[in-house]
Structures are given as C-alpha cells and as structure tokens.
N, C-alpha and C positions, 0 to 999 in steps of 0.2 A: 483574138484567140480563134482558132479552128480546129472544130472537134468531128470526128465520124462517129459516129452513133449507131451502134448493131444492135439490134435486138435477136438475144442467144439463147439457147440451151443451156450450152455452157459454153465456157473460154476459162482459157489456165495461160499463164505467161512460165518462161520457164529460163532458168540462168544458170549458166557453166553448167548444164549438164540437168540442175533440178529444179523441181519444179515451186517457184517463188509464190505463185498465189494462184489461187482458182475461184470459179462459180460456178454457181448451175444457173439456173434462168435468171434473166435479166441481162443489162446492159452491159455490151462492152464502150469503153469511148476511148479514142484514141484522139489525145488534144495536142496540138501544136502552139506552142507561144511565139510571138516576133515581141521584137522590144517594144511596142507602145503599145502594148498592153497594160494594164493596172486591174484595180480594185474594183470598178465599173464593170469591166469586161466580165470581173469573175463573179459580181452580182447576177449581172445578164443572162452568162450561159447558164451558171448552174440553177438559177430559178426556171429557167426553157426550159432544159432535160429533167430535172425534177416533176414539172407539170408537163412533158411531153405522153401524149396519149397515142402511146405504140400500142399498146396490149392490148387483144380480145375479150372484151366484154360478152355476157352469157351468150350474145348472138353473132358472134363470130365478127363482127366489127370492132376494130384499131380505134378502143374509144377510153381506154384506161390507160391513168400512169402508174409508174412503177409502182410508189405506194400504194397502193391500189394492190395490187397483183403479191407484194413482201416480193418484189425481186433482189438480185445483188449486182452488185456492182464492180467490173473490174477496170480500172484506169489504168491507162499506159501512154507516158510521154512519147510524144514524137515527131519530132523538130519537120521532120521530111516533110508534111504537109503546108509547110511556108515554100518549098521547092518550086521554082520560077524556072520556066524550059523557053521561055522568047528568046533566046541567045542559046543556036549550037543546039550539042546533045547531051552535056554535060549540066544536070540541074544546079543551080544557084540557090544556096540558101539564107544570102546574106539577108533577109528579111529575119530569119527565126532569129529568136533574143537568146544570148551567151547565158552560160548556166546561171551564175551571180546574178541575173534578171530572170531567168527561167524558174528557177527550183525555189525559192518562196511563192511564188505566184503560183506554180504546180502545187505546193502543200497546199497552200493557203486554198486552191480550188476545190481539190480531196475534200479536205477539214469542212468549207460552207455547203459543197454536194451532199457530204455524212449527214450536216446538220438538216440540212431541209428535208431529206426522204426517209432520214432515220435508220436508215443502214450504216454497216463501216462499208466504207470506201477502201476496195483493196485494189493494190497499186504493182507497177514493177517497179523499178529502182532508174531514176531516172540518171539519162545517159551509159547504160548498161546495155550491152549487146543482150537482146530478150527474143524468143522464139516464143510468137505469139499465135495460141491455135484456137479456133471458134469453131462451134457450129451455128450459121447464120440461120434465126427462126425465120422464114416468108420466102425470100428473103427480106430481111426490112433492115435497110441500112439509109441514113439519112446524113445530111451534111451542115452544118451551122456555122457561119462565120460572124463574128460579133462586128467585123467592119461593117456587116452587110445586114443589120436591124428591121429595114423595112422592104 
C-alpha cells in the first residue's frame, strides 16, 4: 500500500458535479493498493497515520497526532500511485491490484483507520472519476509505502 498524506484545512471530493464528502482540518490520504497487499499492510499503515505526529503542539512544533488535535479524515482511492514510468511516457499500472482485490482492502482500511483514531473515515467512491480539492496546511505532505518499513 501507498498512501500521501496531506495535512489540510480542509478537502471535499466531489462526483458528477456534487460534492460526495468534505473536511475541515485534518488529513487527507490518497492510498494506492497493488495486488500483494493484505491484512498486514492495513494493520501497518493505518496504525503509522493514526500515531503520525503532523500537528502543532502549543509551540508550534509537528509533535501531535490527529487524535490529539479531533481532526477528520478524508480517504480517496487511487490506483495512480502504483504508476511505474521506467518504460516511455505512457505510465504502467500493472502493479495496482484489480477492483475484486482493491475495494475490501480499501473498506477494510477506512473501517481499521475509523477504528484506531475514533473518527468516521469519510471516503469518495472508489473507481469513480472524483475532483479532489485541498488546502494543503504547511505545506505537509508526506509519503508511506508499506513495501518500504524500514
């Protein structure tokens, strides 16, 4: 799994025209699955972003997690971050994993992220053309791959 990690204002996703989910402060994460991902992976990231210490503590220091701060949370699939450009100009995404492996492991992510920081997890719709707009807080935007642990 590959997720980006923004820490926002806000972000709202938006489909055919309306607008499907919003926040105000807190994270957005945009997660990518490939097929050999599982249950591990979604232990992994979602416990990191849970205790990731983006947020300004009383002195201006990146020393709090969300729960910490009551942020929210908005997720949005998105395959493109498997997008492999070694070959041409034409990205390759044969690594991201087909919906039938993608979208349980997407819930199943939501559902264990809700659980550990005690917010709902609001989402767009996965594999839905989605107009995705933020304002990026810092900016602080960070990258996590769960191949890449240590």
């Amino acid at each position: 799994m590959r997720a980006v990690i923004q820490r926002v204002t806000q972000s709202s996703v938006v489909i055919d025209g309306v607008e499907h989910a919003g926040i105000g402060y807190g994270l957005l994460i945009l997660l990518g699955i490939e097929e050999s991902d599982n249950a591990e992976d979604i232990e992994w990231l979602s416990g990191k972003i849970a205790r990731l210490r983006v947020f300004d503590d009383e002195n201006g220091v990146m020393n709090l997690p969300i729960t910490d701060v009551k942020g929210e949370i908005l997720l949005i699939s998105q395959f493109t971050l498997h997008a492999s450009t070694k070959k041409g100009n034409r990205p390759s995404y044969i690594k991201a994993a087909k919906p039938e492996t993608a979208i349980p492991l997407y819930e199943r992510f939501a559902k264990e992220l809700s659980s550990l920081t005690g917010t709902q997890v609001k989402t767009g719709i996965f594999g839905a053309m989605m107009k995705v707009s933020l304002t990026n807080d810092g900016p602080v935007t960070i990258l996590i791959d769960t191949k890449n642990k240590e």
